[in-house]
N, CA, C and O atoms as CSV, one atom per row, in Angstrom:
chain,resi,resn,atom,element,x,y,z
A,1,UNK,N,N,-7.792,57.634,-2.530
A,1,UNK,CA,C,-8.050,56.577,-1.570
A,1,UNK,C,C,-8.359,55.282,-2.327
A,1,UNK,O,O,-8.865,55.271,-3.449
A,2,UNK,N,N,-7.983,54.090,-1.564
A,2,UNK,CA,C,-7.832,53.042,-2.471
A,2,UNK,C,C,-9.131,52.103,-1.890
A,2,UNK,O,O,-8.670,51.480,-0.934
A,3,UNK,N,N,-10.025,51.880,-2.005
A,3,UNK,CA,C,-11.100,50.880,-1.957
A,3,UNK,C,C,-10.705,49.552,-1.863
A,3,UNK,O,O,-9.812,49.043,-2.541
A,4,UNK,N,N,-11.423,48.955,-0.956
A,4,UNK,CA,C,-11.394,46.948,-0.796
A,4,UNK,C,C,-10.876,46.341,-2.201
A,4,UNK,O,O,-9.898,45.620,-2.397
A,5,UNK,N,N,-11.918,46.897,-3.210
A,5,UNK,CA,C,-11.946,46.066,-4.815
A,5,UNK,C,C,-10.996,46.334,-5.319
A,5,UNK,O,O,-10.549,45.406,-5.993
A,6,UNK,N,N,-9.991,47.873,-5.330
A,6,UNK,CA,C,-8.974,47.985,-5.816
A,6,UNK,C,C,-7.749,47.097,-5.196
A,6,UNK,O,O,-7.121,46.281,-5.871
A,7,UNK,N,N,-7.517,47.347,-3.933
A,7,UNK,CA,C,-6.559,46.674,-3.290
A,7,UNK,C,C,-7.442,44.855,-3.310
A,7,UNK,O,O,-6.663,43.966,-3.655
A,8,UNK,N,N,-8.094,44.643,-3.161
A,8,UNK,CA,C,-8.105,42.581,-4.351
A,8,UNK,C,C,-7.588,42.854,-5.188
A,8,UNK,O,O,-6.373,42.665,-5.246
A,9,UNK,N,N,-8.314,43.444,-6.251
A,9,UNK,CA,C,-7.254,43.481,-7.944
A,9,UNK,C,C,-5.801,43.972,-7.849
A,9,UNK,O,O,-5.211,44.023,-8.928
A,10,UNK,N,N,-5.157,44.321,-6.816
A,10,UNK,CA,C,-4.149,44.592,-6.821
A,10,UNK,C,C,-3.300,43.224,-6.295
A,10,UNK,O,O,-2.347,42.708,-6.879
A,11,UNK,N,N,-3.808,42.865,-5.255
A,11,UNK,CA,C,-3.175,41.638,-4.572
A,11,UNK,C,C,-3.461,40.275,-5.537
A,11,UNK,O,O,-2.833,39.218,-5.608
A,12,UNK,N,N,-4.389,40.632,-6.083
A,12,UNK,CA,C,-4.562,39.171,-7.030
A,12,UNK,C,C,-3.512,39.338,-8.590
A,12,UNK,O,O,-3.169,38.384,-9.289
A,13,UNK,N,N,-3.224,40.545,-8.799
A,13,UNK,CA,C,-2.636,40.893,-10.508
A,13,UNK,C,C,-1.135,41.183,-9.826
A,13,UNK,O,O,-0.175,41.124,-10.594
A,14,UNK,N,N,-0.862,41.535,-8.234
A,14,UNK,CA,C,0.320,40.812,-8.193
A,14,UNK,C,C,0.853,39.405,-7.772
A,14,UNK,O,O,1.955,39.114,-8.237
A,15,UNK,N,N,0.220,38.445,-6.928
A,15,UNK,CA,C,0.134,37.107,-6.880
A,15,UNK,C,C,0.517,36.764,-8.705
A,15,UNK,O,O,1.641,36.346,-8.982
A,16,UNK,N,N,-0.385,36.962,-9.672
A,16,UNK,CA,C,-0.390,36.248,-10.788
A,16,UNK,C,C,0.907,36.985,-11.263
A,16,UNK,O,O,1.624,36.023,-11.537
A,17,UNK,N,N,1.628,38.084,-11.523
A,17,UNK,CA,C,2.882,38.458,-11.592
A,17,UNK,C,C,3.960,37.661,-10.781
A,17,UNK,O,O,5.029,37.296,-11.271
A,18,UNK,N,N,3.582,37.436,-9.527
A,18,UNK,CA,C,4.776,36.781,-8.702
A,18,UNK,C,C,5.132,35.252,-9.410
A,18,UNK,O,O,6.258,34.908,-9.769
A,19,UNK,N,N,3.665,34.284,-9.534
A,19,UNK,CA,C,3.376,32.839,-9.993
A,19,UNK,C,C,4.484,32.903,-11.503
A,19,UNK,O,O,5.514,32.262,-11.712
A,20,UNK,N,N,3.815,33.895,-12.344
A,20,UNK,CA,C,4.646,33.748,-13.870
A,20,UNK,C,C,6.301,33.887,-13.409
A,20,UNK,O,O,7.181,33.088,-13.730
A,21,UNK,N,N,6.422,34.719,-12.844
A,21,UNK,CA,C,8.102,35.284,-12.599
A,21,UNK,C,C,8.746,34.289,-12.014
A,21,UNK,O,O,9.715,33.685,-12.473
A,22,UNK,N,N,8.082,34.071,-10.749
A,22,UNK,CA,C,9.629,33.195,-10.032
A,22,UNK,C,C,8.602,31.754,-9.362
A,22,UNK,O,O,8.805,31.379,-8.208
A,23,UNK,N,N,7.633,31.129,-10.163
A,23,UNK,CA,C,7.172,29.892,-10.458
A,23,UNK,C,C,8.148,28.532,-10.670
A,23,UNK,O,O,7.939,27.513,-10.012
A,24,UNK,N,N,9.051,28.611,-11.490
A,24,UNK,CA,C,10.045,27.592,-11.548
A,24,UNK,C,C,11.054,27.863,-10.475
A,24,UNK,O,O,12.075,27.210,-10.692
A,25,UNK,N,N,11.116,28.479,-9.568
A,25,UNK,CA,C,12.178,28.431,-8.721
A,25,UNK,C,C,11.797,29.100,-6.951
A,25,UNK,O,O,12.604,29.462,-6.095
A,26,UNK,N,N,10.470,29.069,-6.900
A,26,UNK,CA,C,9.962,29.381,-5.601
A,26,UNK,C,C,8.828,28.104,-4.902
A,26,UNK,O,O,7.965,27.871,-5.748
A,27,UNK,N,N,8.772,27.878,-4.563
A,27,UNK,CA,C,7.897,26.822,-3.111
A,27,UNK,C,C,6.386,27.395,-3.446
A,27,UNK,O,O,6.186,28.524,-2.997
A,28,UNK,N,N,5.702,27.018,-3.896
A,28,UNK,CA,C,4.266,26.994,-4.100
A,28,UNK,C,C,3.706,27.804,-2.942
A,28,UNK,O,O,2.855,28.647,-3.224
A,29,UNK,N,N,4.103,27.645,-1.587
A,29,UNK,CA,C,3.513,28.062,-0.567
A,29,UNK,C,C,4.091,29.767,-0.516
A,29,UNK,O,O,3.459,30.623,0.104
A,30,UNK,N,N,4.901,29.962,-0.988
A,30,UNK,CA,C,5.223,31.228,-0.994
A,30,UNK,C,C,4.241,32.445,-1.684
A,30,UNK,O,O,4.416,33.648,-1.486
A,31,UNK,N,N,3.185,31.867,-2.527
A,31,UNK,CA,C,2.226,32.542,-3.668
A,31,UNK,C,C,1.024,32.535,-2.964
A,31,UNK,O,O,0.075,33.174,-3.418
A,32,UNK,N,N,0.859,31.539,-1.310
A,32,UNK,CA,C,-0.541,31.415,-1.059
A,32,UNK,C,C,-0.679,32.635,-0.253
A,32,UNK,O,O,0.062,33.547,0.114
A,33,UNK,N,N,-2.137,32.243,-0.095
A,33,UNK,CA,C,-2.574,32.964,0.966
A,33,UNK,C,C,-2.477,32.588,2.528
A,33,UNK,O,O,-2.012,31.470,2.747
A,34,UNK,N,N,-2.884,33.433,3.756
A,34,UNK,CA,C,-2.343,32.370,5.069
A,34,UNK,C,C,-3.696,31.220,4.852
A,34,UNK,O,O,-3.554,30.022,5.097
A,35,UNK,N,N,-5.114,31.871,4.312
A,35,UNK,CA,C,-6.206,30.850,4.254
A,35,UNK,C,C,-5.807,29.043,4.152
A,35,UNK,O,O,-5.872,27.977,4.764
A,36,UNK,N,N,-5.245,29.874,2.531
A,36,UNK,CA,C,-5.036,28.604,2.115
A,36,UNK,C,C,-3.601,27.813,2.654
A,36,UNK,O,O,-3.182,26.719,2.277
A,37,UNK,N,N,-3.216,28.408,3.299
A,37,UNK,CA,C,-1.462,27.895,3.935
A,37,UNK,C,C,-2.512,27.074,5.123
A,37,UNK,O,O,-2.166,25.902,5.272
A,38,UNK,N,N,-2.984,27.236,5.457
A,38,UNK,CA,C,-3.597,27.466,6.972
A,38,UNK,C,C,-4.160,26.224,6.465
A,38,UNK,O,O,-3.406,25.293,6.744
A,39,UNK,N,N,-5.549,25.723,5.608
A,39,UNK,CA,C,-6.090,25.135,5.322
A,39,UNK,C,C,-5.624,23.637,4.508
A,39,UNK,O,O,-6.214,22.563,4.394
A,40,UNK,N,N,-4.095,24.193,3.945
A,40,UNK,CA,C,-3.662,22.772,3.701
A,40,UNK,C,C,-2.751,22.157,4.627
A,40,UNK,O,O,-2.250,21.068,4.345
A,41,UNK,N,N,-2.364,23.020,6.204
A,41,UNK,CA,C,-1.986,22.163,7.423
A,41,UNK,C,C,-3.222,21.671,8.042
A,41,UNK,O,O,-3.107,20.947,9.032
A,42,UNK,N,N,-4.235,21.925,7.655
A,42,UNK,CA,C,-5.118,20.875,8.891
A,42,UNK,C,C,-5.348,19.829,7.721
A,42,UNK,O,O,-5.238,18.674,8.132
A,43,UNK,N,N,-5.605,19.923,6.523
A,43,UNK,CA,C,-5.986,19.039,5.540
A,43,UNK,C,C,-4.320,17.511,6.208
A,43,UNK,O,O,-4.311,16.388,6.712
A,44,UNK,N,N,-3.519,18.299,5.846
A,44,UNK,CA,C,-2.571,17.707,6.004
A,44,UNK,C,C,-1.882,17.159,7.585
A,44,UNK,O,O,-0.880,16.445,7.548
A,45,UNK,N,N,-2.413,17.498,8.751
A,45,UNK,CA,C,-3.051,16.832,9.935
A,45,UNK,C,C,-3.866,16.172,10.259
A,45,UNK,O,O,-3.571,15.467,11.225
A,46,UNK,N,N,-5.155,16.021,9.747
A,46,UNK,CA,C,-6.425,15.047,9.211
A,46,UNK,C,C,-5.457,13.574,8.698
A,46,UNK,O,O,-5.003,12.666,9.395
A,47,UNK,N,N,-5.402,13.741,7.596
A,47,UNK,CA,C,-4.521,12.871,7.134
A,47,UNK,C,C,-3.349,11.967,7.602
A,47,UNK,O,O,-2.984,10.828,7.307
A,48,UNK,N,N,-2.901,12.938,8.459
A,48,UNK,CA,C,-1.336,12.172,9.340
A,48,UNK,C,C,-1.948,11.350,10.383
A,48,UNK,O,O,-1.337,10.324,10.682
A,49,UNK,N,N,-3.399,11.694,11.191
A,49,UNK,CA,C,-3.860,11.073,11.998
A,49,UNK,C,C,-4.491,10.018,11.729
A,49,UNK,O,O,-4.789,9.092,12.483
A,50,UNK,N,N,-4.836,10.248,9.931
A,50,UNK,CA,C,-5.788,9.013,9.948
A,50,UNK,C,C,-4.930,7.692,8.950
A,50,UNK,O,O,-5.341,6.678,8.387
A,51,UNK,N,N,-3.977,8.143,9.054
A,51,UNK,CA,C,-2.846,7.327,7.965
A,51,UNK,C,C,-2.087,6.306,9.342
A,51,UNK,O,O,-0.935,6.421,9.758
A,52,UNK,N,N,-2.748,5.701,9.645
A,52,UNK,CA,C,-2.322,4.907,10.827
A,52,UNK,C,C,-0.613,4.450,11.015
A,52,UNK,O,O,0.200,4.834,11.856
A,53,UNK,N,N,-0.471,3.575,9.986
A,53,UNK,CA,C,0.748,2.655,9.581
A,53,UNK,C,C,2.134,3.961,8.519
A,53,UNK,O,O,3.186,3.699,7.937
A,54,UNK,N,N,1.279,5.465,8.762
A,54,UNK,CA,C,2.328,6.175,8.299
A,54,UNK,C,C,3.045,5.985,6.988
A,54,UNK,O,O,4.137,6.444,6.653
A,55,UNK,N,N,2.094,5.106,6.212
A,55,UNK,CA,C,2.735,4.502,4.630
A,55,UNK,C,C,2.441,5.658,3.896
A,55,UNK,O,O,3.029,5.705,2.815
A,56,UNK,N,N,1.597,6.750,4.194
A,56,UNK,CA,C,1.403,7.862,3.461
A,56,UNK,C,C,0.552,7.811,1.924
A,56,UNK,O,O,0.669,8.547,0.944
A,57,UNK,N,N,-0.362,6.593,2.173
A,57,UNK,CA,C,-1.444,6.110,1.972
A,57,UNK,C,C,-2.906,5.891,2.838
A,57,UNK,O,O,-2.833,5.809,4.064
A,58,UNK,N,N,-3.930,5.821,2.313
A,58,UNK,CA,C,-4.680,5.055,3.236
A,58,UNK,C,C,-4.947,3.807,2.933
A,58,UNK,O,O,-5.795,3.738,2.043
A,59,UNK,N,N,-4.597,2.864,3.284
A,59,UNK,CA,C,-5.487,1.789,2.839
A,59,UNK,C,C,-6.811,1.196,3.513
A,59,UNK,O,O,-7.391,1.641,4.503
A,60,UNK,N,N,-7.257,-0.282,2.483
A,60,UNK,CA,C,-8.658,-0.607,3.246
A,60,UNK,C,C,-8.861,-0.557,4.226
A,60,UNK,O,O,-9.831,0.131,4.546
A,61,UNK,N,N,-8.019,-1.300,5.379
A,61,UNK,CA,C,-7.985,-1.361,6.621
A,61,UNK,C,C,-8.213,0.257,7.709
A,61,UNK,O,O,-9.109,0.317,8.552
A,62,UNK,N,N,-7.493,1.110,7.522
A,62,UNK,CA,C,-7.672,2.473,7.586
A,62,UNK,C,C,-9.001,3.137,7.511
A,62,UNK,O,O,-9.655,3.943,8.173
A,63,UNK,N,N,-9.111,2.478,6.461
A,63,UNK,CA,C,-10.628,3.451,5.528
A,63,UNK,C,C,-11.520,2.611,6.096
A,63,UNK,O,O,-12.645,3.079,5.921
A,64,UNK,N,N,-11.555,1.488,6.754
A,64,UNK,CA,C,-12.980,0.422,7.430
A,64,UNK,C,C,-12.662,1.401,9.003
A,64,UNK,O,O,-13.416,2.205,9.552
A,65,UNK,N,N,-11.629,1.069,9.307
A,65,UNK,CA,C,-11.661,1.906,10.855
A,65,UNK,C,C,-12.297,3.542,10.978
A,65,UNK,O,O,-13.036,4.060,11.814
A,66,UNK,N,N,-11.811,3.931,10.063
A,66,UNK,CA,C,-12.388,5.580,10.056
A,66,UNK,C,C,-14.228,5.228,10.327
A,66,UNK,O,O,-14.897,5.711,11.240
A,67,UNK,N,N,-14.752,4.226,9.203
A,67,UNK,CA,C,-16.368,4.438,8.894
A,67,UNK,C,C,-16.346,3.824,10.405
A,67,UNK,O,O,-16.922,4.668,11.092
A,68,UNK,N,N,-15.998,2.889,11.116
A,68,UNK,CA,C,-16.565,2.247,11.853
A,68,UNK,C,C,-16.152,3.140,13.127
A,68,UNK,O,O,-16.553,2.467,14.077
A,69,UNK,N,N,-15.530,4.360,13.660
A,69,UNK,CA,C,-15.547,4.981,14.548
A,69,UNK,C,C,-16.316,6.274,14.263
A,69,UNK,O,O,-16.397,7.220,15.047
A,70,UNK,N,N,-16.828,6.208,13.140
A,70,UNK,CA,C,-18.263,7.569,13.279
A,70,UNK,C,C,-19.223,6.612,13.092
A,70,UNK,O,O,-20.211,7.028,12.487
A,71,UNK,N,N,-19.253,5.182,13.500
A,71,UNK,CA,C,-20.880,4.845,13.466
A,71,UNK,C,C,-21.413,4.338,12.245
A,71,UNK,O,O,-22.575,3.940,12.330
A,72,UNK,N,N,-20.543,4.198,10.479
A,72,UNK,CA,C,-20.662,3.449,9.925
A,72,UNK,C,C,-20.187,1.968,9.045
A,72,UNK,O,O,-19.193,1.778,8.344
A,73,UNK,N,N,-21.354,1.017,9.407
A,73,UNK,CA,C,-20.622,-0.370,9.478
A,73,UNK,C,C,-20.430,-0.273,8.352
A,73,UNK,O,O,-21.038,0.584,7.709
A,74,UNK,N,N,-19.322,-1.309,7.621
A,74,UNK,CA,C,-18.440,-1.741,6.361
A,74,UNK,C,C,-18.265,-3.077,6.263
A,74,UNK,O,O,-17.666,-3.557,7.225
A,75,UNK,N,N,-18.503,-3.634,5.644
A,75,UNK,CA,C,-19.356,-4.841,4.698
A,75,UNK,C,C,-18.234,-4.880,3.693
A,75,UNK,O,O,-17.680,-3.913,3.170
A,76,UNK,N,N,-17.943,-6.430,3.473
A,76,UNK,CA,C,-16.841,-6.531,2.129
A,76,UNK,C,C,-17.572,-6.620,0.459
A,76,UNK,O,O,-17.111,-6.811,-0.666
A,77,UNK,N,N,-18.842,-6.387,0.985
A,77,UNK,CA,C,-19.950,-5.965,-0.089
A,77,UNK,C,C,-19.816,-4.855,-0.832
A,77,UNK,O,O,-20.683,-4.552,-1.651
């Protein structure tokens, strides 16, 4: 019978087998986990919402509106 700790060390020593092998020719997202798949679409929804002008930057203007709709003022100080 295979235990929690065995099956991690198994899923993690094959992840790091998969990364070395087919690393130059597979999509990064293919090696994650759903956590982390999961966690860099909201990262990456956060962002689309707060990237106003869609330049795929933020700039100053952006970054004064964000503080000033949770309540903190911004000063060219």
């Amino acid at each position: 019978m295979i235990n929690s700790n065995q099956t991690l060390l198994q899923t993690i020593a094959f992840k790091e087998w998969f990364k070395k092998r087919f690393s130059k020719n597979t999509h990064s997202h293919y090696s994650k986990q759903y956590s982390e798949v999961k966690h860099d679409m909201i990262i990456d929804e956060m962002f689309a919402r707060l990237d106003s002008d869609k330049g795929g930057t933020l700039d100053m203007g952006e970054i004064t509106a964000i503080f000033e709709a949770n309540g903190v003022p911004m000063t060219m100080e």
